[in-house]
C-alpha positions as CSV (number, residue, x, y, z in Angstrom):
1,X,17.6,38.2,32.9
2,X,20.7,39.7,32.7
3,X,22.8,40.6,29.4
4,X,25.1,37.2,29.7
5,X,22.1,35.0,29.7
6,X,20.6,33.4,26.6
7,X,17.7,31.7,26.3
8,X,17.4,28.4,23.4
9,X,14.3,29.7,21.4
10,X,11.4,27.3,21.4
11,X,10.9,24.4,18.8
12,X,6.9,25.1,19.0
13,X,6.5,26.6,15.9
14,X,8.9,24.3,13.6
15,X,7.1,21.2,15.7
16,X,3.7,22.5,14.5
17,X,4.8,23.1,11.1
18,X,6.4,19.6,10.8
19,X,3.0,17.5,12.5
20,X,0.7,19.2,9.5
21,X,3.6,18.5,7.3
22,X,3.1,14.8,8.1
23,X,-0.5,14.8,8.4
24,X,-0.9,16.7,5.1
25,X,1.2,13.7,3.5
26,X,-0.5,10.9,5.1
27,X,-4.0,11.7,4.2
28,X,-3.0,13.2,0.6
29,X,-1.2,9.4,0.2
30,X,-4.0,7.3,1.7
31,X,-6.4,9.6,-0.8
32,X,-4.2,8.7,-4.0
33,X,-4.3,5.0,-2.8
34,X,-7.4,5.0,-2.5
35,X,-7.6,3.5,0.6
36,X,-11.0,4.5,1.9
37,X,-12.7,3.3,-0.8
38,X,-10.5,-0.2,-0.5
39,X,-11.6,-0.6,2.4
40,X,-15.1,0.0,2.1
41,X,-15.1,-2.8,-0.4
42,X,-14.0,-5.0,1.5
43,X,-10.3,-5.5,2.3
44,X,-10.3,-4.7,5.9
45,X,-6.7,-6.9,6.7
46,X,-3.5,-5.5,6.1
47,X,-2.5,-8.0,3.7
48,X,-5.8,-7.4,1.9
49,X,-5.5,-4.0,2.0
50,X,-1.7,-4.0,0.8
51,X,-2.6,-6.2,-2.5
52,X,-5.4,-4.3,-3.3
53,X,-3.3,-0.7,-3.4
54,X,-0.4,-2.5,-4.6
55,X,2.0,-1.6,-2.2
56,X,4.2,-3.6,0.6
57,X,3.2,-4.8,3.5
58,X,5.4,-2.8,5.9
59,X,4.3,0.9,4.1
60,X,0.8,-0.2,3.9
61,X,1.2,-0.7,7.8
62,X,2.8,2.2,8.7
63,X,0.0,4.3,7.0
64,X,-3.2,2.5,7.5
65,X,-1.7,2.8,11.6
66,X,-1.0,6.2,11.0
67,X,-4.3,7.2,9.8
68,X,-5.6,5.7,13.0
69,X,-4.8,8.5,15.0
70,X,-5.9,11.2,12.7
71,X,-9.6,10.2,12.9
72,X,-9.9,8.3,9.7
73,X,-9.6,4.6,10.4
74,X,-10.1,2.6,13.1
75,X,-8.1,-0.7,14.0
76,X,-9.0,-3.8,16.5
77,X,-7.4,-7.0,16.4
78,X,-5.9,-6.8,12.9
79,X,-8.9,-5.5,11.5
80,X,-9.3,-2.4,9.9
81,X,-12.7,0.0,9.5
82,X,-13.9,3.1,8.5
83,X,-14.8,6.5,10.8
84,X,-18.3,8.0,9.9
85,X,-16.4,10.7,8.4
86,X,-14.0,8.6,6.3
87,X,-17.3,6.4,5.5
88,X,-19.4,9.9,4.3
89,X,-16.7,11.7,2.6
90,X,-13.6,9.6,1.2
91,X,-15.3,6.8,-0.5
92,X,-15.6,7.0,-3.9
93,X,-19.3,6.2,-5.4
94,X,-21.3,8.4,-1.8
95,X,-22.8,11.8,-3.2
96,X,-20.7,13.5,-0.4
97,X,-17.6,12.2,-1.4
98,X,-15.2,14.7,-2.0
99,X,-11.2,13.5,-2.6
100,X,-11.2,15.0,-5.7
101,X,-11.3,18.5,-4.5
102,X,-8.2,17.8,-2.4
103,X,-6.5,16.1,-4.8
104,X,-6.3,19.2,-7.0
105,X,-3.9,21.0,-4.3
């Protein structure tokens, strides 16, 4: 490279920072919602689900979809479930449940 060339720095590290930004916020909202447990009761539908936690339709959406891909909750044909590891540790009542320590960040 010579001396008049510039290279654009990558994004990588700012991309990285900003995917555990939103993961981080996800789960930490689905925990305060309660959602695991919600769902283990019970209100598998979105609807359900949204009048349980009290909160619209459209945000209750966008997060129970967006917990989807993180390995949390499962979706098929409007329906939504549990993972095993949501089931074991976010559900309020198991002996291994454990929100409450990641609640206190």
């Amino acid at each position: 490279m010579n001396s008049n060339e510039t290279t654009t720095p990558s994004l990588d590290v700012i991309d990285e920072l900003d995917g555990w930004g939103l993961k981080y916020t996800v789960v930490r909202l689905a925990l305060e919602l309660d959602i695991f447990t919600t769902i283990a009761t019970g209100h598998r539908t979105l609807e359900e689900i949204a009048a349980a936690v009290c909160a619209s339709k459209r945000g209750a959406r966008i997060l129970l979809d967006a917990l989807c891909p993180l390995g949390f909750l499962r979706k098929s044909q409007g329906v939504y479930s549990l993972t095993p590891t949501a089931e074991a540790f976010l559900v309020r009542g198991k002996p291994t449940y454990c929100v409450d320590l990641y609640l206190t960040f």
